[in-house]
VEXMARLO-907740 format. One record per residue: residue number from 1; x, y, z of N, C-alpha, C in turn. Coordinates in steps of 0.001 Angstrom, whole numbers. Atoms other than C-alpha are relative to their C-alpha. Example, Ala and Ser with C-alpha at 12.3 -4.5 7.8 and 13.67 -1.06 7.14 Angstrom:
- num,n.east,n.north,n.up,ca.east,ca.north,ca.up,c.east,c.north,c.up
- 1,890,-1190,0,12300,-4500,7800,900,1200,0 .
- 2,-820,-1190,-60,13670,-1060,7140,-770,1090,730 .
This chain:
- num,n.east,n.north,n.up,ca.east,ca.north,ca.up,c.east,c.north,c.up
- 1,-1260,-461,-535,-28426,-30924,2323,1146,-880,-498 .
- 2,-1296,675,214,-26595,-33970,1252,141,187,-1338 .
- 3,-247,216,1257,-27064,-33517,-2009,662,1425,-671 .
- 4,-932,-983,554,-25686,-29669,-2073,1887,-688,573 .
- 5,-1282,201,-355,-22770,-31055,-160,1173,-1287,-1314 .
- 6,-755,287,697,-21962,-33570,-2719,131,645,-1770 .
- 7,-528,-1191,1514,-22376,-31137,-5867,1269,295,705 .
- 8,-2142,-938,-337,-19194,-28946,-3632,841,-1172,-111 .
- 9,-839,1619,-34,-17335,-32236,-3065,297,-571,-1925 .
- 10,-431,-167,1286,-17703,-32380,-7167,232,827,-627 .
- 11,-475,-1568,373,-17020,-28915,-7740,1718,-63,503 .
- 12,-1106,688,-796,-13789,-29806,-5045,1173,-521,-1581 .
- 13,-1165,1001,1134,-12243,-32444,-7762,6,925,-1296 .
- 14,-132,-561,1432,-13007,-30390,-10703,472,942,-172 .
- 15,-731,-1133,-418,-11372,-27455,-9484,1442,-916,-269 .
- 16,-1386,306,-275,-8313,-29467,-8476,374,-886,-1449 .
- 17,-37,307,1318,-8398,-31568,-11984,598,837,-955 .
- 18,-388,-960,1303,-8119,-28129,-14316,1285,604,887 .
- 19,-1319,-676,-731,-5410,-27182,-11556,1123,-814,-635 .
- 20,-887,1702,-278,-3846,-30932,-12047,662,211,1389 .
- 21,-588,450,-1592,-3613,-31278,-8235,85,-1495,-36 .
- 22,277,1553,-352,-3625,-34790,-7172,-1008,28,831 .
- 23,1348,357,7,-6508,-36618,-6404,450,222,1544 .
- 24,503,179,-1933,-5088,-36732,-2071,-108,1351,217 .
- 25,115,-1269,-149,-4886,-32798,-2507,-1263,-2,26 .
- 26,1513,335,294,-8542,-33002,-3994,-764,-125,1357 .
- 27,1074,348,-1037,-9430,-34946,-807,199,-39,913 .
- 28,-114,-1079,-959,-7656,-32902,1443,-929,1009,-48 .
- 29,833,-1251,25,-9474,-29961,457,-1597,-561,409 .
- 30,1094,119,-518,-12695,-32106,888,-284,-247,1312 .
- 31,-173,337,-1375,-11761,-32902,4273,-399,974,632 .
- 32,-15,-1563,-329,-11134,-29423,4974,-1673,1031,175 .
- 33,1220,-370,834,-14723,-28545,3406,-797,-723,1454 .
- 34,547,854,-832,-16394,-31489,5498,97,475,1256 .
- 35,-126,-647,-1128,-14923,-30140,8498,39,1407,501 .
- 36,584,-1390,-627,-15654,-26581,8427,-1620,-40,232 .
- 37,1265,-127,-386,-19280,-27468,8072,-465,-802,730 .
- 38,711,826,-1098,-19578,-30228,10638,-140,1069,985 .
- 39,350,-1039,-1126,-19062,-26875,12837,-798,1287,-378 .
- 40,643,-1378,308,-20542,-24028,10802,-1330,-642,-973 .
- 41,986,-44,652,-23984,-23427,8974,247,346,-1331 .
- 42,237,-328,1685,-24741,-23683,5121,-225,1314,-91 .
- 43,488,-1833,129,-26525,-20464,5267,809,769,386 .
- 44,-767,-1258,-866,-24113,-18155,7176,1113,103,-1135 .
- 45,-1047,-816,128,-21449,-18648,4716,70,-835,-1542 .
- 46,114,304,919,-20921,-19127,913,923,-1336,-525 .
- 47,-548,1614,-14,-20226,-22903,262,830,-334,-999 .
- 48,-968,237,561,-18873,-22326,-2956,1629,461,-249 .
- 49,-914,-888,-681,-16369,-19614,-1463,847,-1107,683 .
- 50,-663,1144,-1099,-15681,-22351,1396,1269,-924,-842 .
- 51,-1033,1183,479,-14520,-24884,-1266,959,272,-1247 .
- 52,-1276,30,1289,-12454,-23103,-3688,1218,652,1291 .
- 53,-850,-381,-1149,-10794,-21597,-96,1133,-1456,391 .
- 54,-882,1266,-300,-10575,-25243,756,1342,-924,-757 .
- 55,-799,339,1292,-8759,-25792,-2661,1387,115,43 .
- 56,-1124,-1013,-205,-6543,-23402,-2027,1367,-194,960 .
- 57,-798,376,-1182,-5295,-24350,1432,474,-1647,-134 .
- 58,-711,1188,317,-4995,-27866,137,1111,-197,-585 .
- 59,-978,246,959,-2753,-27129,-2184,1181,597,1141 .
- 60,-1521,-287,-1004,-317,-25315,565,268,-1442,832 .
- 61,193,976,-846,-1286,-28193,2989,968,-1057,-750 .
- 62,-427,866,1037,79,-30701,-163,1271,271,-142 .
- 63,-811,-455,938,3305,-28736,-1188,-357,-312,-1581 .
- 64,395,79,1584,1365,-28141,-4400,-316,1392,-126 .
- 65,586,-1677,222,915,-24269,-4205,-515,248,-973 .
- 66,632,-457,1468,-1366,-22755,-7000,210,1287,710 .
- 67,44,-1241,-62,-1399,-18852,-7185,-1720,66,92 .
- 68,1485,-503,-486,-4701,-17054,-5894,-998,-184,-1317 .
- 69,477,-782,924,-5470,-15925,-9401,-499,-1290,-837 .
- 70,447,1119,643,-5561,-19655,-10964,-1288,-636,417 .
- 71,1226,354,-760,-7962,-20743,-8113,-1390,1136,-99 .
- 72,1568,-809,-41,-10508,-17683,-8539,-193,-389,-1494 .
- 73,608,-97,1487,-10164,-17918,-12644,-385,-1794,34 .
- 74,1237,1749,546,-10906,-22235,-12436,-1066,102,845 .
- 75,1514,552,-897,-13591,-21931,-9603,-994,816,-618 .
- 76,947,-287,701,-15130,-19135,-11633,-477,-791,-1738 .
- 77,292,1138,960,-14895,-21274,-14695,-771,-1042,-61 .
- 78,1235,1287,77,-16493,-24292,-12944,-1334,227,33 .
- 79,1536,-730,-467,-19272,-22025,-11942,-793,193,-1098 .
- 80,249,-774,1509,-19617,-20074,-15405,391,-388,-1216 .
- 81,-715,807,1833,-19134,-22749,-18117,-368,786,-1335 .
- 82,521,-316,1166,-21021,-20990,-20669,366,1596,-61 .
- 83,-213,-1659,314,-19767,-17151,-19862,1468,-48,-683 .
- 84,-1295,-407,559,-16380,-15576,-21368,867,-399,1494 .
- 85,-800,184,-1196,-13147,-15894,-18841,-366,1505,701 .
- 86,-121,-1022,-1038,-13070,-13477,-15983,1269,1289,-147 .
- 87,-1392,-992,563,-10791,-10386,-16818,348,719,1255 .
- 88,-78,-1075,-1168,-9116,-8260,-14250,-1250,889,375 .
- 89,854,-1320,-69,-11741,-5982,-13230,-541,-263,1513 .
- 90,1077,-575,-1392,-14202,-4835,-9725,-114,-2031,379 .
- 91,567,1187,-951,-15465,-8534,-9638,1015,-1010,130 .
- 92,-1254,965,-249,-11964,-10693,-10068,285,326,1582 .
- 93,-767,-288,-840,-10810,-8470,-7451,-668,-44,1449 .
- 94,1555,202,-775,-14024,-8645,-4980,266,-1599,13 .
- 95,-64,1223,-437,-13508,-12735,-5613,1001,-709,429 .
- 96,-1603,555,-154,-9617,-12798,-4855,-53,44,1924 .
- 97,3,-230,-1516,-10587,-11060,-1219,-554,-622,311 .
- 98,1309,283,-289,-13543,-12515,-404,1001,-1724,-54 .
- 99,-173,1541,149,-11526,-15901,-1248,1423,33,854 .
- 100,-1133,-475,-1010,-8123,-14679,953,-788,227,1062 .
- 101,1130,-187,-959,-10837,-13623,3387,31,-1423,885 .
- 102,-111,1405,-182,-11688,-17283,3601,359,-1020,99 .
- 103,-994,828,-743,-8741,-18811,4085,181,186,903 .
- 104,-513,-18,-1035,-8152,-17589,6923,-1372,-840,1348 .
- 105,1096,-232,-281,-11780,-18371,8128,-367,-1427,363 .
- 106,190,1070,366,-11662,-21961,7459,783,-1004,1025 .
- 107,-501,758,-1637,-8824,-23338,9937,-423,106,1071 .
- 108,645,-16,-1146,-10776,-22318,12667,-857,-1028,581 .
């Protein structure tokens, strides 16, 4: 368990890196991360969803806003080093909700 939590936690920085957030954004969002799952279960909810959500809200949290579309195309990037980029299509748009979804999901 600790050892998926610190892969996300390096997924976290490497997201916010190809963003160029700053490193306290970074570890805001891991905060954020840390503390949705001291209350919720691994299994119930997709961890790497959680932490590009957490990314996301860091960057408002920061005054560092990124657009939705930067955060789904680098978190699918960190995911899918070796595929092509992500083009508009069914599954961008499936990972934009699903990741708006989860912002909201996460301050709780």
């Amino acid at each position: 368990m600790e050892r998926r939590h610190f892969e996300l936690t390096r997924f976290i920085f490497e997201a916010a890196r190809m963003l160029k957030l700053s490193n306290v954004c970074a570890s805001t969002a891991t905060t954020l991360y840390h503390r949705f799952f001291a209350t919720q279960s691994v299994e119930d909810y997709d961890a790497h969803l959680v932490a590009a959500s957490c990314v996301y809200l860091a960057s408002k949290i920061d005054e560092a806003p990124r657009k939705v579309r930067d955060i789904v195309n680098v978190s699918y990037r960190c995911l899918h080093k070796r595929d092509s980029e992500l083009d508009v299509s069914d599954l961008y748009w499936k990972l934009r909700d699903s990741l708006v979804t989860c912002e909201f999901i996460v301050p709780r």
